[in-house]
N, CA, C and O atoms as CSV, one atom per row, in Angstrom:
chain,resi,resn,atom,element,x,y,z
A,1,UNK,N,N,0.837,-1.182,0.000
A,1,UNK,CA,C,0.000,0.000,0.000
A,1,UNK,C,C,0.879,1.240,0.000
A,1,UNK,O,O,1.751,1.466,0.839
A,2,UNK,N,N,0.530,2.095,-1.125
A,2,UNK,CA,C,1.462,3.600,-0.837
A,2,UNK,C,C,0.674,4.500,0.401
A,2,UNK,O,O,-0.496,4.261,0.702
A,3,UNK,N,N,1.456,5.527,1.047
A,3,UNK,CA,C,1.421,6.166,1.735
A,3,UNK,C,C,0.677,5.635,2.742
A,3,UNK,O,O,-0.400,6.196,2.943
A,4,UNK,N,N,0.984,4.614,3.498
A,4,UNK,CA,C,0.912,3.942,4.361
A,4,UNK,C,C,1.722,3.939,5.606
A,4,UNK,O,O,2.864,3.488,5.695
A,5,UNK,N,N,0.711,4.736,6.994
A,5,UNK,CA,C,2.043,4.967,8.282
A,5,UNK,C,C,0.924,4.754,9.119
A,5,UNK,O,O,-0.222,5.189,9.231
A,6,UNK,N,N,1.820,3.757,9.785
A,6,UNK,CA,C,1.372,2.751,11.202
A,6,UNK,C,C,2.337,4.093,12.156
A,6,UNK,O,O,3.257,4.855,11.858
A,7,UNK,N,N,1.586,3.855,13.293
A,7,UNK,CA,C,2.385,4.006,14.669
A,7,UNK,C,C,1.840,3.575,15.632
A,7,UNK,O,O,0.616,3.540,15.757
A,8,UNK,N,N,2.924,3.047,16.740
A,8,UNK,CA,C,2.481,2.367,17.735
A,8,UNK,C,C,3.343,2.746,18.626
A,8,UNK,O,O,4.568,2.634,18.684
A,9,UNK,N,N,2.504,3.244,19.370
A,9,UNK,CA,C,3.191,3.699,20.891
A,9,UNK,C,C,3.157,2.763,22.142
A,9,UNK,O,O,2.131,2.584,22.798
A,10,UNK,N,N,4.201,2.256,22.383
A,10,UNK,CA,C,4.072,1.269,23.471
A,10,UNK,C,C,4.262,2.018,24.724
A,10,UNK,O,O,5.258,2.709,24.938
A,11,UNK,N,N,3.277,1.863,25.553
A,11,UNK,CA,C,3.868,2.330,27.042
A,11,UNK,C,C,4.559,2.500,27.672
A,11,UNK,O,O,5.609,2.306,27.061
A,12,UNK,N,N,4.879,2.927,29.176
A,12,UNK,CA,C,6.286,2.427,29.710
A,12,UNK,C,C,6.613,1.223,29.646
A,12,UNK,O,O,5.928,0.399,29.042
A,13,UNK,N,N,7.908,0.883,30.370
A,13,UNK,CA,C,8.755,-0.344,30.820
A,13,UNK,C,C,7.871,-1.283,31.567
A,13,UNK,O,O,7.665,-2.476,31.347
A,14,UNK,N,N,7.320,-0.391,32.631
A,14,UNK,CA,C,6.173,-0.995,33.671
A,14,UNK,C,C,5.334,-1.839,33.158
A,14,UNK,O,O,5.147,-2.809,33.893
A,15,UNK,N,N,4.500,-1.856,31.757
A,15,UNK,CA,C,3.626,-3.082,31.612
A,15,UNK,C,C,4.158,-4.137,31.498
A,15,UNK,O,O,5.347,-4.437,31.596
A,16,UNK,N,N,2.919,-4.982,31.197
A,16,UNK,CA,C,3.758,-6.142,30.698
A,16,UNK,C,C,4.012,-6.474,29.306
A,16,UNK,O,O,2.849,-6.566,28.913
A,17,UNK,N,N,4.633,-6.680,28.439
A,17,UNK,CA,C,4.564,-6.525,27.193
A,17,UNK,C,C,4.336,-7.478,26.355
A,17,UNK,O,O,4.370,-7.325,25.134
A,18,UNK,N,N,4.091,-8.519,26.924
A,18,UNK,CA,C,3.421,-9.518,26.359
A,18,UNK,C,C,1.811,-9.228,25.903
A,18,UNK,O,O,1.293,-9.477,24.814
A,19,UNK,N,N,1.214,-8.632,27.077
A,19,UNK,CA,C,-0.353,-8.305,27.358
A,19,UNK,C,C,-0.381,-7.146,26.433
A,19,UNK,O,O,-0.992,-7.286,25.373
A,20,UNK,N,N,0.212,-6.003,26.702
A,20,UNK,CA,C,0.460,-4.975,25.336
A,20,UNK,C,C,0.373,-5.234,23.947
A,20,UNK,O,O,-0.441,-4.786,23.141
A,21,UNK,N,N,1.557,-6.215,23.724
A,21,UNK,CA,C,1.394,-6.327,22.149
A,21,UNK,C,C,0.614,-7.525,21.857
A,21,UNK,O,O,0.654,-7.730,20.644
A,22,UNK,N,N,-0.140,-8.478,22.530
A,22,UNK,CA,C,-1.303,-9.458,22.444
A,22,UNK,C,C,-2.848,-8.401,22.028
A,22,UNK,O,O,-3.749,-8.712,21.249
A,23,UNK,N,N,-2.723,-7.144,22.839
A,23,UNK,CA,C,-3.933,-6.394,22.983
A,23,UNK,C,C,-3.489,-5.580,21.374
A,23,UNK,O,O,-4.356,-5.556,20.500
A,24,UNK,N,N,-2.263,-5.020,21.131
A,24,UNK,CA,C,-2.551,-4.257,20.414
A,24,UNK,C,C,-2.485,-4.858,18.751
A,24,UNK,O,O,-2.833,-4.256,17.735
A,25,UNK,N,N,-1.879,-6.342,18.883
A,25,UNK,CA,C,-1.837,-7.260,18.077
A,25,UNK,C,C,-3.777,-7.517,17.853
A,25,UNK,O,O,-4.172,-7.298,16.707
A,26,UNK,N,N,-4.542,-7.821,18.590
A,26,UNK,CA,C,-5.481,-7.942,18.781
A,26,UNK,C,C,-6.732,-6.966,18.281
A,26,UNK,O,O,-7.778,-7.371,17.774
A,27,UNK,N,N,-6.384,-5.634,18.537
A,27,UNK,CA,C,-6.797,-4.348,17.673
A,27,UNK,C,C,-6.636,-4.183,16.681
A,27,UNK,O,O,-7.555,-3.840,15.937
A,28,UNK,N,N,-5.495,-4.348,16.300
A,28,UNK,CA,C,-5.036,-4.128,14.785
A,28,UNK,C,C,-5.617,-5.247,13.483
A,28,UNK,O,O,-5.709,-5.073,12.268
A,29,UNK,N,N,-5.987,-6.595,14.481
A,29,UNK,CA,C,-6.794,-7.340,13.468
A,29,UNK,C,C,-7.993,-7.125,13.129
A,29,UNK,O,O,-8.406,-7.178,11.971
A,30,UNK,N,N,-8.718,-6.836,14.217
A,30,UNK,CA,C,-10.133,-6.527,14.676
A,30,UNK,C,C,-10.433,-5.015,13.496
A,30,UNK,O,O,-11.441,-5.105,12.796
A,31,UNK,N,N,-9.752,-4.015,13.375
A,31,UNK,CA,C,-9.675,-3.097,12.453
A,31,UNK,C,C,-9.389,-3.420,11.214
A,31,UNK,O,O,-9.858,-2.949,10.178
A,32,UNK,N,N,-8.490,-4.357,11.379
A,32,UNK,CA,C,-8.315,-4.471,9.144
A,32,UNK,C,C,-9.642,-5.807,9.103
A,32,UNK,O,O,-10.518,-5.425,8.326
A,33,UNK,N,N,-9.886,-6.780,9.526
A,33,UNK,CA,C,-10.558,-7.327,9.487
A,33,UNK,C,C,-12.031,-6.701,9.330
A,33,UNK,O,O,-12.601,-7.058,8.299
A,34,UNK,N,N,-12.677,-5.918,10.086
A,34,UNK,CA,C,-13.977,-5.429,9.641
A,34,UNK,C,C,-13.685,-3.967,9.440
A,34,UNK,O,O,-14.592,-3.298,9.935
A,35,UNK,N,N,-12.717,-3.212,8.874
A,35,UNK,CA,C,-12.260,-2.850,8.162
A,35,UNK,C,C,-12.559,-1.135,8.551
A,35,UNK,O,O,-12.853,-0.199,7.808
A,36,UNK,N,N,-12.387,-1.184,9.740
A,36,UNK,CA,C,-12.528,-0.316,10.952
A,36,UNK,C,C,-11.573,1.131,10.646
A,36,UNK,O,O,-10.346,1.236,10.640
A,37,UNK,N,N,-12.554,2.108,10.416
A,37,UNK,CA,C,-11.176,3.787,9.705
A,37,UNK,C,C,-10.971,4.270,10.854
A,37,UNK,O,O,-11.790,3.883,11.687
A,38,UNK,N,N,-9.976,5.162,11.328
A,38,UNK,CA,C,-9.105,5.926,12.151
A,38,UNK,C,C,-10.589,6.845,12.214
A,38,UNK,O,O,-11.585,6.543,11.555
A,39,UNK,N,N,-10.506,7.960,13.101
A,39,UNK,CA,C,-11.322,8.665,13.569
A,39,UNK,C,C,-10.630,9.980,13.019
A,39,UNK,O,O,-9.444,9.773,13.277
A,40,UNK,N,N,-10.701,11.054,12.486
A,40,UNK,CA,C,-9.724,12.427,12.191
A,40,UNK,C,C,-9.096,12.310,13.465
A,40,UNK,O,O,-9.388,11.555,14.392
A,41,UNK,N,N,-7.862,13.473,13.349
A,41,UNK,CA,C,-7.464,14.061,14.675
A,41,UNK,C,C,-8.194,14.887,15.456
A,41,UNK,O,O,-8.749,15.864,14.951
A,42,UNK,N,N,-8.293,14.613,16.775
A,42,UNK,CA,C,-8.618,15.760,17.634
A,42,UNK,C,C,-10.469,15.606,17.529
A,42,UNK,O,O,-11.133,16.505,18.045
A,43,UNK,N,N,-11.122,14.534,16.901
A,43,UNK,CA,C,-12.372,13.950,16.418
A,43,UNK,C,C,-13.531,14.377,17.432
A,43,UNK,O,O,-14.170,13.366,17.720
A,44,UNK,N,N,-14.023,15.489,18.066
A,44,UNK,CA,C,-14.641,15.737,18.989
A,44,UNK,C,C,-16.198,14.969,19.303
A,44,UNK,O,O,-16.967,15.089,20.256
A,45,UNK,N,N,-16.265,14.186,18.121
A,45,UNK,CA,C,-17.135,12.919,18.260
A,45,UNK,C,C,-16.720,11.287,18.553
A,45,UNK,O,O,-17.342,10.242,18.358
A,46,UNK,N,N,-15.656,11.515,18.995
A,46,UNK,CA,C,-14.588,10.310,19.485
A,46,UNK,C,C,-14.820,9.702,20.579
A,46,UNK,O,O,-14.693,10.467,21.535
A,47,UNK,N,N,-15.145,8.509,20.903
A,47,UNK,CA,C,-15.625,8.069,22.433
A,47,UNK,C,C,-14.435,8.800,23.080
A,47,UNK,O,O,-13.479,9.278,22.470
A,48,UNK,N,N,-14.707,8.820,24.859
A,48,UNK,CA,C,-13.220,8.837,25.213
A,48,UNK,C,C,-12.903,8.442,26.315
A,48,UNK,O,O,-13.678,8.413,27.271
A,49,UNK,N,N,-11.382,7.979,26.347
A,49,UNK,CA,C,-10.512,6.974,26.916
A,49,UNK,C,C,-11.550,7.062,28.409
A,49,UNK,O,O,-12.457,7.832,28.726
A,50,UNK,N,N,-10.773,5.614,29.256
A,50,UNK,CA,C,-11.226,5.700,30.666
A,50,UNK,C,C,-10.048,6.514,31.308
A,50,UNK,O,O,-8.879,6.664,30.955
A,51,UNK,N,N,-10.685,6.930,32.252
A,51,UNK,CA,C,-9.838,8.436,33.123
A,51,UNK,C,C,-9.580,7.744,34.387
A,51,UNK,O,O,-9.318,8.434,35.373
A,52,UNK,N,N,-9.619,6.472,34.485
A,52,UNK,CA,C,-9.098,5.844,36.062
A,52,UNK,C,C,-8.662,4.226,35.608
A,52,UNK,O,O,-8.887,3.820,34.468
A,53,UNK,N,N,-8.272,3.713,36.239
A,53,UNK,CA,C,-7.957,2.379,36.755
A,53,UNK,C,C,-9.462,1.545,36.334
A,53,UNK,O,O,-9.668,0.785,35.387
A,54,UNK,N,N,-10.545,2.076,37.591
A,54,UNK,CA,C,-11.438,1.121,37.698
A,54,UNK,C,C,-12.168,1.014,36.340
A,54,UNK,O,O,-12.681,-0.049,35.993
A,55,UNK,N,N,-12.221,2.445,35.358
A,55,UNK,CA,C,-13.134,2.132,34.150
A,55,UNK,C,C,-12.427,1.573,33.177
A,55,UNK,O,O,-12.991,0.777,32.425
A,56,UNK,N,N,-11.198,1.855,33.027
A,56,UNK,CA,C,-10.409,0.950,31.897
A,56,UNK,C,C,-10.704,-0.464,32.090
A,56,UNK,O,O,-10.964,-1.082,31.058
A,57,UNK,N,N,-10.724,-1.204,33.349
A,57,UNK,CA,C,-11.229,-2.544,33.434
A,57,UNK,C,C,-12.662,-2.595,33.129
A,57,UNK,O,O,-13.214,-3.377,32.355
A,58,UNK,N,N,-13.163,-1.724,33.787
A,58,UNK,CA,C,-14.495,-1.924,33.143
A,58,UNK,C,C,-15.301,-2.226,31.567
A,58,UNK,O,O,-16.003,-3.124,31.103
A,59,UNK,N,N,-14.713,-0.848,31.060
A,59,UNK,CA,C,-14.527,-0.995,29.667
A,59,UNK,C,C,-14.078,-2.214,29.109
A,59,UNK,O,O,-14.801,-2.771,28.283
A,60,UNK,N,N,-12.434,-2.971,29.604
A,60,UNK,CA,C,-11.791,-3.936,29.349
A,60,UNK,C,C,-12.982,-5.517,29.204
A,60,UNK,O,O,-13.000,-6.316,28.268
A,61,UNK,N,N,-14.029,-5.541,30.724
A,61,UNK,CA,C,-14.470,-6.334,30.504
A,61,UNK,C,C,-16.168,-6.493,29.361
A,61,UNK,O,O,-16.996,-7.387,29.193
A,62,UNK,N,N,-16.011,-5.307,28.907
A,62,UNK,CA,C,-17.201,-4.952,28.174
A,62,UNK,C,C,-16.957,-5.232,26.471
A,62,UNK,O,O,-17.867,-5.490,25.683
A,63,UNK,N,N,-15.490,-5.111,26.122
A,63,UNK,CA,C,-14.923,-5.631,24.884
A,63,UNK,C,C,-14.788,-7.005,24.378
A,63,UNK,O,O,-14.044,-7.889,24.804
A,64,UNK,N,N,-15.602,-7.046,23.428
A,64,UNK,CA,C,-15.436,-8.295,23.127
A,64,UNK,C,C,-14.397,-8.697,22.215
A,64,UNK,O,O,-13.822,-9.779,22.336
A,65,UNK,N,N,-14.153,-7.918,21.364
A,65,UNK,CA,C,-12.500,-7.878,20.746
A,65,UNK,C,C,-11.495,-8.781,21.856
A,65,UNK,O,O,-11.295,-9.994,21.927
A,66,UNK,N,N,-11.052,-7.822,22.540
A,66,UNK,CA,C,-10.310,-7.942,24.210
A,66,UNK,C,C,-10.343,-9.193,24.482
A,66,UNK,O,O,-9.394,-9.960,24.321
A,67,UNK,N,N,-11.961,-9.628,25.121
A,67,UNK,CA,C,-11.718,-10.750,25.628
A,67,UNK,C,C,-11.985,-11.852,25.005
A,67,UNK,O,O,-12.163,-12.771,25.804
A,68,UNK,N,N,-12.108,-12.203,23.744
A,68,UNK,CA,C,-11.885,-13.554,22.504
A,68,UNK,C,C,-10.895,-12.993,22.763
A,68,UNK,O,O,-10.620,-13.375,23.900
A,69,UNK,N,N,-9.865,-12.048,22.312
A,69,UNK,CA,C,-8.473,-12.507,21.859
A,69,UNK,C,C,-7.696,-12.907,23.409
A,69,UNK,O,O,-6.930,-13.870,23.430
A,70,UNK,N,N,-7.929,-12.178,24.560
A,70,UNK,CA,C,-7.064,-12.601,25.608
A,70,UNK,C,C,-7.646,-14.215,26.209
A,70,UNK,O,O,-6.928,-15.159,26.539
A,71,UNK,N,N,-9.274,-14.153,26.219
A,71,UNK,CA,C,-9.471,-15.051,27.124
A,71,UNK,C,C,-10.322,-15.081,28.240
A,71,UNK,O,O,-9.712,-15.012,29.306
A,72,UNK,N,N,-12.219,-15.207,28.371
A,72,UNK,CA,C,-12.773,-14.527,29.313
A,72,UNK,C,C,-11.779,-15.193,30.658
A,72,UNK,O,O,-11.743,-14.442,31.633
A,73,UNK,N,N,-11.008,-16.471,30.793
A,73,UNK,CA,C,-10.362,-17.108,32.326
A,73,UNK,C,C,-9.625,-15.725,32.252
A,73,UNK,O,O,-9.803,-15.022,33.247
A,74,UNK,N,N,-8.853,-15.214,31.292
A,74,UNK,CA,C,-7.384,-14.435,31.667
A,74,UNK,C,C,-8.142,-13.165,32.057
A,74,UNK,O,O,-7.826,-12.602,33.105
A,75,UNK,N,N,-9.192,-12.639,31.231
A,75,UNK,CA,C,-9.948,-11.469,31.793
A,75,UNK,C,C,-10.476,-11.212,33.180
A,75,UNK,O,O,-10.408,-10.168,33.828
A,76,UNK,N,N,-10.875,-12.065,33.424
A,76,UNK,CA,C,-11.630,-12.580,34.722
A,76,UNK,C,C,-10.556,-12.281,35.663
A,76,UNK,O,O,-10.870,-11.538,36.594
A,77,UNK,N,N,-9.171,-12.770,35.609
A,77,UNK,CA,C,-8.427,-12.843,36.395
A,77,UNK,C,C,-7.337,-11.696,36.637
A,77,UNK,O,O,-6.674,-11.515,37.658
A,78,UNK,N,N,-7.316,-10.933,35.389
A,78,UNK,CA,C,-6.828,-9.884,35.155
A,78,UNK,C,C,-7.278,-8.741,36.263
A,78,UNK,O,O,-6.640,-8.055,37.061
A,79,UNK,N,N,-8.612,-8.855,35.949
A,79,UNK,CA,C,-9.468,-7.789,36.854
A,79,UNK,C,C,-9.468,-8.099,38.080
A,79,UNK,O,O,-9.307,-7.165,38.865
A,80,UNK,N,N,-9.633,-9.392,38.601
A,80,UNK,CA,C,-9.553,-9.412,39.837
A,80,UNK,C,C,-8.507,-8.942,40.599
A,80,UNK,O,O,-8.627,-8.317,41.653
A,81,UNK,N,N,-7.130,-9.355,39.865
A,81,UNK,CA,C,-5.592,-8.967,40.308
A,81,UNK,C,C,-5.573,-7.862,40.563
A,81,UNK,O,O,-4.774,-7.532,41.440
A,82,UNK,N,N,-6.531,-6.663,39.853
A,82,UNK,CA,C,-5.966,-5.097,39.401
A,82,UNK,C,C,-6.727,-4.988,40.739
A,82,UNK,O,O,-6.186,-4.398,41.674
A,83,UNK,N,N,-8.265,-5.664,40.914
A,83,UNK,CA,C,-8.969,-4.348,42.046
A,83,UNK,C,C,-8.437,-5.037,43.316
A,83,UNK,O,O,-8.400,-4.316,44.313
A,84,UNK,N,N,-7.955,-6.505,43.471
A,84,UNK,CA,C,-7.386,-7.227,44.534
A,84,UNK,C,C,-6.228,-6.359,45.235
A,84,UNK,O,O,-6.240,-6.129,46.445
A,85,UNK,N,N,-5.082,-5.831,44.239
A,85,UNK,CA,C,-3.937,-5.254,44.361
A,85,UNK,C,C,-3.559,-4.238,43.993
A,85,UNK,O,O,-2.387,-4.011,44.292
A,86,UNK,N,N,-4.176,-3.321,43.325
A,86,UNK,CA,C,-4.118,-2.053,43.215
A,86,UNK,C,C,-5.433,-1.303,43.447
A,86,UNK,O,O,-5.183,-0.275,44.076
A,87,UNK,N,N,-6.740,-1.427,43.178
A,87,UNK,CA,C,-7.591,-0.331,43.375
A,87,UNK,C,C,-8.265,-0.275,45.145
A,87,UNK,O,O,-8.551,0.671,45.879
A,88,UNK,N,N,-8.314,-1.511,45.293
A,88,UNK,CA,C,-8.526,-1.868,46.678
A,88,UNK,C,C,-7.912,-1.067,47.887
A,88,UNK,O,O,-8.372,-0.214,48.646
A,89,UNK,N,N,-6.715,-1.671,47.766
A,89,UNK,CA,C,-5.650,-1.119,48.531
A,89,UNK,C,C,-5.705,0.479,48.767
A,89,UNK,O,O,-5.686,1.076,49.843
A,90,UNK,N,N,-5.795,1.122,47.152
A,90,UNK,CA,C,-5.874,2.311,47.291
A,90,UNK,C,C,-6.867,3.274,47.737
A,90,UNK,O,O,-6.536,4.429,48.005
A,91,UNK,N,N,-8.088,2.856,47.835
A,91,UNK,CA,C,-9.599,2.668,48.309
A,91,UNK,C,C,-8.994,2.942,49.779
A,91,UNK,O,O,-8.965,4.106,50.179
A,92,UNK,N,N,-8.614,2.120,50.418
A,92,UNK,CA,C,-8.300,1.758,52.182
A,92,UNK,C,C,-7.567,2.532,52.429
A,92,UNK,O,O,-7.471,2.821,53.622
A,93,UNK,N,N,-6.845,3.123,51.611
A,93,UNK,CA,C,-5.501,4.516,52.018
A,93,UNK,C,C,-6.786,5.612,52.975
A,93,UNK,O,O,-7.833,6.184,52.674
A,94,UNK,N,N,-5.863,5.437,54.350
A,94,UNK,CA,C,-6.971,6.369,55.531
A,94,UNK,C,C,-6.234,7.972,54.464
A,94,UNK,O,O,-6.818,8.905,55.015
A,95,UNK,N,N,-5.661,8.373,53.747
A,95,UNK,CA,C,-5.748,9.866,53.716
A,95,UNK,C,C,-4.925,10.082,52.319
A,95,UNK,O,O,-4.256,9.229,51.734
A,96,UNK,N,N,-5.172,11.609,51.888
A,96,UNK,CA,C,-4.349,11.411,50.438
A,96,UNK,C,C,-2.885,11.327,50.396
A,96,UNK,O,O,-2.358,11.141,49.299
A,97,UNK,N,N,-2.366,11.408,51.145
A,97,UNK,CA,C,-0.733,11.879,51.824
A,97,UNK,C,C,-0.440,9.992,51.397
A,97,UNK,O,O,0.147,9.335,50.538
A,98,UNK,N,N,-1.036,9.829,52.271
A,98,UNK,CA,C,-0.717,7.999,52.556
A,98,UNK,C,C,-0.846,7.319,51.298
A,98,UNK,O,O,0.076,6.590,50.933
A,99,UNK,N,N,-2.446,7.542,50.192
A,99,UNK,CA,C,-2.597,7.112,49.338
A,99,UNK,C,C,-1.652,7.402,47.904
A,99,UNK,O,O,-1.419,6.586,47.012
A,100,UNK,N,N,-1.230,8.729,47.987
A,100,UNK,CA,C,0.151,8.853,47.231
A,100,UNK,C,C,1.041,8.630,46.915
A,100,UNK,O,O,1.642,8.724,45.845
A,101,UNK,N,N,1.407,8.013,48.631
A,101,UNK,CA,C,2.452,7.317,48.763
A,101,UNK,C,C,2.889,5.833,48.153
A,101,UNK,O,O,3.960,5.345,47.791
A,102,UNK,N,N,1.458,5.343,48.226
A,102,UNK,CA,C,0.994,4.199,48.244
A,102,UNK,C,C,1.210,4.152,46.447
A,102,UNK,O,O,1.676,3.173,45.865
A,103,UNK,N,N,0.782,5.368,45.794
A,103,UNK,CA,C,0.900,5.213,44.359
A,103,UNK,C,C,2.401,4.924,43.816
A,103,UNK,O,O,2.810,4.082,43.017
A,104,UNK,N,N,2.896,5.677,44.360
A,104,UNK,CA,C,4.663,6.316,43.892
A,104,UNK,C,C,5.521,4.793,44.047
A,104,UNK,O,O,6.400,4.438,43.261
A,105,UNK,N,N,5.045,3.982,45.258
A,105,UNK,CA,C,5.654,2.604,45.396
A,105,UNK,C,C,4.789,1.861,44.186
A,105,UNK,O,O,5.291,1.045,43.413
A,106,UNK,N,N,3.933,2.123,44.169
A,106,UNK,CA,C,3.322,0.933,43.377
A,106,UNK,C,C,3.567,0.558,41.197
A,106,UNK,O,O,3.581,-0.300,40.315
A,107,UNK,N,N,3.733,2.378,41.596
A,107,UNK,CA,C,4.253,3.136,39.820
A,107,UNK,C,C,5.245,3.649,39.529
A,107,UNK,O,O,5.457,4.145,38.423
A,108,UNK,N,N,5.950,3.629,40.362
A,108,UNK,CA,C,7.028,4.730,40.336
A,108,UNK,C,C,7.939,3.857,39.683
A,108,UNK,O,O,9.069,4.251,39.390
C-alpha cells in the first residue's frame, strides 16, 4: 500500500509486554478485518478513553474484541488482580498523603 504509516506507541517499561502487544496485536486485526477507519485528529465525536484504573477494566471487561483474543479465564483474572492489588488497597488509604504514597511505590 502507498502512503501507508502505522504508529504504535508502546507504554512504559512498567507493563507487561506480552499483554500490550497481544492487545494491540489484537486491535489491529479486529480493524483491518472489519475494516474499521481511524477517527480524524482531535475527532470531537470520538468516544473517550477511561480516566481511572477502575473504568479501563471496566470498559476492558465490556470488549469483546479484548476478551476472545485474551481469554474470558485471563480477563476474569486480570481484573480481579488489578482491584485485589491495586484499586482496593488504594480505596483503604486512611488519607491522600498515605494514598500517594501508596501510588509512587506501586508506579514509580
Amino acid at each position: 500500500m502507498k502512503n501507508t504509516y502505522i504508529e504504535n506507541r508502546i507504554p512504559s517499561g512498567k507493563c507487561n509486554p506480552y499483554l500490550v502487544y497481544a492487545a494491540t496485536l489484537a486491535a489491529g486485526i479486529d480493524g483491518i478485518v472489519n475494516k474499521i477507519k481511524c477517527p480524524p485528529p482531535n475527532d470531537p465525536a470520538a468516544p473517550d478513553l477511561p480516566s481511572s484504573l477502575a473504568a479501563a477494566l471496566d470498559a476492558l471487561k465490556e470488549d469483546d474484541v479484548m476478551v476472545s483474543a485474551l481469554s474470558q479465564q485471563f480477563v476474569d483474572w486480570f481484573i480481579q488482580l488489578k482491584m485485589e492489588k491495586e484499586i482496593k488497597p488504594l480505596q483503604e488509604a486512611p488519607n491522600d498523603e498515605k494514598r500517594f504514597q501508596m501510588e509512587l511505590e506501586m508506579y514509580a
